[in-house]
VOLUM-391561 format. One line per 5 residues: number of its first residue (from 1); their letters; for each residue x, y, z of C-alpha. Coordinates in Angstrom, 1 decimal, decimal comma. Last residue first. Example, Ala and Ser with C-alpha at 12.3 -4.5 7.8 and 13.67 -1.06 7.14 Angstrom:
<recs>
2> SA> 13,7:-1,1:7,1 ~ 12,3:-4,5:7,8
</recs>
This chain:
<recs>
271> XXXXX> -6,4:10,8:2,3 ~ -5,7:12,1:5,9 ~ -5,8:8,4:7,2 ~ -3,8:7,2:3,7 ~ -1,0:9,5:5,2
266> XXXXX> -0,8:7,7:8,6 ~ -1,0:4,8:7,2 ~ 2,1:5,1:5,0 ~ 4,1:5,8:8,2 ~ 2,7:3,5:10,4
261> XXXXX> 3,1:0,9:8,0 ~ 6,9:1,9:7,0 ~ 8,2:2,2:10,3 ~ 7,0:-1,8:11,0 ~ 8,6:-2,9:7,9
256> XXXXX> 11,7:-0,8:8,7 ~ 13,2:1,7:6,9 ~ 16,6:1,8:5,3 ~ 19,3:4,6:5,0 ~ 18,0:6,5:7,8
251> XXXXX> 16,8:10,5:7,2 ~ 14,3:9,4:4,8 ~ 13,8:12,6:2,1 ~ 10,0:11,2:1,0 ~ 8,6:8,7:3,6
246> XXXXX> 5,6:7,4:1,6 ~ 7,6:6,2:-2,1 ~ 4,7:5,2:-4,2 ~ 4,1:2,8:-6,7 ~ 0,7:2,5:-8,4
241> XXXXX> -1,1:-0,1:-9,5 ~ -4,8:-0,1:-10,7 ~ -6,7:-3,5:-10,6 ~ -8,5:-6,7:-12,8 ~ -5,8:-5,8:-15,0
236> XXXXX> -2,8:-6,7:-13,7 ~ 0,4:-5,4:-12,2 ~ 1,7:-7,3:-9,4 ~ 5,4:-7,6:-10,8 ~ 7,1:-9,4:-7,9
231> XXXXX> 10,3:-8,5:-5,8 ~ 8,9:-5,5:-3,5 ~ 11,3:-3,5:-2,3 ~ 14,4:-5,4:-0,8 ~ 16,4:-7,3:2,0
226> XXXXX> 14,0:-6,1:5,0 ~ 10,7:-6,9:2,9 ~ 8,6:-5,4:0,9 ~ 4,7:-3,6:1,7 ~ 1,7:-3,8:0,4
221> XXXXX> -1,1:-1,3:0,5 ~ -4,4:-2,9:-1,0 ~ -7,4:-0,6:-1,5 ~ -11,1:-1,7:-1,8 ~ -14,0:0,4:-2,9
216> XXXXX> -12,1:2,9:-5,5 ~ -12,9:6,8:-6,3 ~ -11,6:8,3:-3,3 ~ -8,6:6,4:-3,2 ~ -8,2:7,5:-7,1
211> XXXXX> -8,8:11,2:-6,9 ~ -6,1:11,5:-3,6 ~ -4,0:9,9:-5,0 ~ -4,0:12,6:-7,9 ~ -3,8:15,0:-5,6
206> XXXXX> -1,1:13,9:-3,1 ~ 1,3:12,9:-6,7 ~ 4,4:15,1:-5,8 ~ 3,8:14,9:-2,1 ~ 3,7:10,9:-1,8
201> XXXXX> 7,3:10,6:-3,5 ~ 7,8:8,8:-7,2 ~ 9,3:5,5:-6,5 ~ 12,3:4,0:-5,7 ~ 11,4:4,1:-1,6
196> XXXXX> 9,1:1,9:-2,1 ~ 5,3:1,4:-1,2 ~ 3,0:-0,6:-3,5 ~ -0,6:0,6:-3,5 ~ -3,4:-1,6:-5,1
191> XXXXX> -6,3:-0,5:-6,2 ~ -9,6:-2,5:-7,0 ~ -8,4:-5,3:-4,7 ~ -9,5:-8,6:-5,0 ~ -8,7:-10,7:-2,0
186> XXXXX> -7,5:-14,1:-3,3 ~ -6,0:-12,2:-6,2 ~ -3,8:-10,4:-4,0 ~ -2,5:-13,4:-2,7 ~ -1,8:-14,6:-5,5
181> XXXXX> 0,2:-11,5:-6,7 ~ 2,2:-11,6:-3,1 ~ 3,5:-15,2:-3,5 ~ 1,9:-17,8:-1,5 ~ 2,0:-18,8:2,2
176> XXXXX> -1,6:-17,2:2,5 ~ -1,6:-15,9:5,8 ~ -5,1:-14,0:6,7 ~ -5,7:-12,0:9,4 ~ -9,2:-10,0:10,3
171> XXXXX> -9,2:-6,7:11,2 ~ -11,4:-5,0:14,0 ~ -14,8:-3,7:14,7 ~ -14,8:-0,1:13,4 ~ -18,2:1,3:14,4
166> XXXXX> -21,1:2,0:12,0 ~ -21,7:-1,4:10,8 ~ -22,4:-3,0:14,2 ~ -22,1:-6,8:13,9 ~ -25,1:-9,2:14,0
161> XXXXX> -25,5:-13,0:15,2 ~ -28,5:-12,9:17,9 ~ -27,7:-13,0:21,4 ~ -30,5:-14,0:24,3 ~ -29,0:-14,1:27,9
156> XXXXX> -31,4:-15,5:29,9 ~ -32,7:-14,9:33,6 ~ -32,7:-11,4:31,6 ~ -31,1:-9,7:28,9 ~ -32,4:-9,8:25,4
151> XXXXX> -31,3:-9,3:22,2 ~ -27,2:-9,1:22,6 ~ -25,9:-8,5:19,5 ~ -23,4:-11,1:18,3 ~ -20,1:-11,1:16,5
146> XXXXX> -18,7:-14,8:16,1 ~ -15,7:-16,2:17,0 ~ -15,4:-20,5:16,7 ~ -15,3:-23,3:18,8 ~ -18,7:-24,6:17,6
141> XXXXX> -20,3:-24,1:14,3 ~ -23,3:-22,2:14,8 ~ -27,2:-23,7:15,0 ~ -29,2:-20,8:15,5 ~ -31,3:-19,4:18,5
136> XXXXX> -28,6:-18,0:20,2 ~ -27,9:-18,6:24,2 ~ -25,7:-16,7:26,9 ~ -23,5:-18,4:28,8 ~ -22,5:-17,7:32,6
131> XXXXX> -20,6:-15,8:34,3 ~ -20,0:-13,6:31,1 ~ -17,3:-12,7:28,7 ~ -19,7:-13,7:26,0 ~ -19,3:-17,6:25,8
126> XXXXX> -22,0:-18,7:23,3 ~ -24,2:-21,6:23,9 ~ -26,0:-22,8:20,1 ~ -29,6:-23,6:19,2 ~ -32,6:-25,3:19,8
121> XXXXX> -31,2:-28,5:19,0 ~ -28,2:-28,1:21,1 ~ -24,8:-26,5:21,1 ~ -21,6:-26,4:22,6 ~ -19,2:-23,5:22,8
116> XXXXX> -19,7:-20,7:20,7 ~ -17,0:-17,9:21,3 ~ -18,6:-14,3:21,4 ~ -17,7:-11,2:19,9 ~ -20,1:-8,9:21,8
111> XXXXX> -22,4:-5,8:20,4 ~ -24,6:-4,1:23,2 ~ -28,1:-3,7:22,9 ~ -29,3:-4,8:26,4 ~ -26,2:-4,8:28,6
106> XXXXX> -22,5:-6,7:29,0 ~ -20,2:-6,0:31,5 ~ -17,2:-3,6:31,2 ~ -13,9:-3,4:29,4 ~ -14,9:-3,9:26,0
101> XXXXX> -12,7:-5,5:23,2 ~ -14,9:-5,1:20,1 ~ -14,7:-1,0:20,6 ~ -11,1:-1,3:20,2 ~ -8,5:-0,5:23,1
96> XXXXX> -5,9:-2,1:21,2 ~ -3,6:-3,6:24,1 ~ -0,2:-3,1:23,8 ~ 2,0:-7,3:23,8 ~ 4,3:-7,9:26,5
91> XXXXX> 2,2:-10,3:27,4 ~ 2,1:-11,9:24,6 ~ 6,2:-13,0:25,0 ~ 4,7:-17,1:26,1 ~ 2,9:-17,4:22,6
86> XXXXX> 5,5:-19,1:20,6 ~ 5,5:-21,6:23,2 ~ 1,9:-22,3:22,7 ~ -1,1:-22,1:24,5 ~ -4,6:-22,9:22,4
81> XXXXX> -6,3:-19,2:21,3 ~ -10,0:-19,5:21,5 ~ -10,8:-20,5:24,9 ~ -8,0:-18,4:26,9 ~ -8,7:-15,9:24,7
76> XXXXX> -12,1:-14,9:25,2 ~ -12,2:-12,3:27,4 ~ -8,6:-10,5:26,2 ~ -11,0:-9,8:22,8 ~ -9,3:-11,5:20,1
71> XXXXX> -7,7:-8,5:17,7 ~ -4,0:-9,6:19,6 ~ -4,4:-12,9:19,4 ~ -5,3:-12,6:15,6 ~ -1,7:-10,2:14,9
66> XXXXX> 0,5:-13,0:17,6 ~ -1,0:-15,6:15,0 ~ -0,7:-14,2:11,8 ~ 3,2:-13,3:12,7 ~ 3,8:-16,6:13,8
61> XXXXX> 2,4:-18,4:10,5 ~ 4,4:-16,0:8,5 ~ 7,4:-16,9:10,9 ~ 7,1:-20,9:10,2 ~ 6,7:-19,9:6,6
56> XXXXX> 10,0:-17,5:6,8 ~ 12,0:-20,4:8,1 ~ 12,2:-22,4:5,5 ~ 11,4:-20,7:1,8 ~ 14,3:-18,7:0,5
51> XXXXX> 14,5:-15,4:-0,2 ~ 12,8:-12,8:-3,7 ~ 9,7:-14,9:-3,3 ~ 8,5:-13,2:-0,2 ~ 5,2:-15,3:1,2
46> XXXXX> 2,2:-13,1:1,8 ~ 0,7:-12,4:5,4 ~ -2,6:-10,7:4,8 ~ -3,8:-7,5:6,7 ~ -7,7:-7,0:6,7
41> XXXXX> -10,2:-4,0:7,5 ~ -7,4:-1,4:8,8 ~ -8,7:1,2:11,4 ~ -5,6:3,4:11,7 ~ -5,5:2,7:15,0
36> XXXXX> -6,2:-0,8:14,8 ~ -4,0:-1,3:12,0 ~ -0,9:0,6:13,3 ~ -1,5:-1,5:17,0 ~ -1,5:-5,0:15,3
31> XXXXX> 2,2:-3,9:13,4 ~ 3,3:-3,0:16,6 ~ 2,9:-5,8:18,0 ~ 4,4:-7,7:15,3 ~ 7,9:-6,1:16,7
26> XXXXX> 7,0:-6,6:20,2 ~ 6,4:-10,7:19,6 ~ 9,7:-10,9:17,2 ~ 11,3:-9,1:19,9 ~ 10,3:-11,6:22,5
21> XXXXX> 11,7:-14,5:20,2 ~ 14,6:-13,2:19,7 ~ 16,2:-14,4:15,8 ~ 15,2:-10,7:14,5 ~ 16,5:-10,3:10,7
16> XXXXX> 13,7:-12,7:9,2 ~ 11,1:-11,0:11,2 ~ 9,1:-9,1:7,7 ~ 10,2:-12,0:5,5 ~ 6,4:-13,3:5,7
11> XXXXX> 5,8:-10,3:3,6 ~ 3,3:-8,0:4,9 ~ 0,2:-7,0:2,9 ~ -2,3:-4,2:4,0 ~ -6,0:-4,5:3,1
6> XXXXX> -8,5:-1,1:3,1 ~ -12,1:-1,1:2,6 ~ -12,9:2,0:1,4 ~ -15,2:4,1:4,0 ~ -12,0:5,4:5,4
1> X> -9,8:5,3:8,5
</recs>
């Protein structure tokens, strides 16, 4: 999208009107497709203080998962990602298409997410999407996702740990189970962006926007729930707030979670 690193924030309310499992799984679908394509750094699952606790936790959790399935490179998920029964819809799920999820095998130079899987005391064995593994000279914690450059390619498969800084490599998800001003805090926004349809509209205050995405490092664009705006006060001093209403003259008198992302975006692409 941007050089600023951008974070969106979904409430953990966001399925509480879908009870079908396979819609729940399209729905957060979606959501993974509007920050791939719009090149998101980070979305964080926050817990919606304005409704009661029970069942939204177990569907923040299930949102975060379906949303890190779907930014795991299809090569590597059978390792990674344990089955579960809240998984069975993924199929269903759109691919990304993201430079981290190649299609092809591995050359000399090429950037892999890799899955360490046992290591020694030279070093660590890292599942590629290979036949067989390749090898890094450092110790890595095993069973985990690392971005590697591959350094050699030979009898041996030589990676080094490195990610490409000039491509977008895909979001990381976080799900905090606590209110949306903690979670903020636990990232650190310099700007935050709160979308509601009870504020002033995008194309009255474009330019000015405009000055202050340009002028700060990290944004955070939250988003309420299905029952109401946003419940908590977030202001604070350690960012700038400002409310924003992103779909100006809505035809429908509500608009979805899911709506709402791609809409705001879409603007914040242009920005």
């Amino acid at each position: 999208m941007q050089n600023n690193k951008v974070s969106v924030f979904i409430p953990n309310s966001f399925l509480a009107e879908t009870k079908d499992l396979k819609l729940k799984t399209s729905k957060v679908g979606l959501i993974g497709r509007a920050l791939a394509l719009f090149e998101v750094d980070e979305v964080v699952v926050y817990k919606d203080l304005s409704i009661p606790d029970s069942e939204q936790t177990e569907d923040g959790d299930f949102i975060a998962e379906i949303l890190n399935y779907m930014d795991t490179p299809q090569y590597l998920r059978k390792k990674a990602i344990p089955i579960k029964p809240e998984l069975r819809h993924v199929g269903i799920l759109p691919p990304l298409r993201v430079p981290h999820h190649p299609v092809g095998q591995p050359e000399l130079g090429d950037y892999r997410q890799g899955y360490t899987v046992k290591r020694n005391k030279k070093g660590t064995f890292v599942d590629i999407g290979m036949d067989k593994l390749a090898f890094c000279k450092e110790q890595l914690t095993v069973n985990k996702i690392f971005s590697f450059k591959i350094t050699k390619f030979a009898k041996e498969v030589i990676v080094t740990p490195d990610e490409p800084d000039d491509i977008y490599w895909g979001f990381k998800t976080l799900s905090t189970n606590k209110g949306l001003k903690n979670s903020l805090k636990l990232v650190n926004p310099d700007f935050v962006v709160e979308t509601t349809k009870y504020a002033d509209t995008i194309d009255t205050i474009f330019d000015e926007l405009k000055t202050k995405v340009e002028s700060s490092n990290h944004i955070a664009i939250v988003f309420g729930g299905p029952y109401s705006s946003i419940s908590e006060n977030v202001e604070s001093s350690k960012w700038e707030t400002i409310k924003l209403n992103t779909i100006p003259n809505q035809g429908t008198e509500t608009v979805r979670t899911e709506e709402a992302v791609i809409s705001t975006l879409a603007i914040f692409n242009i920005l």
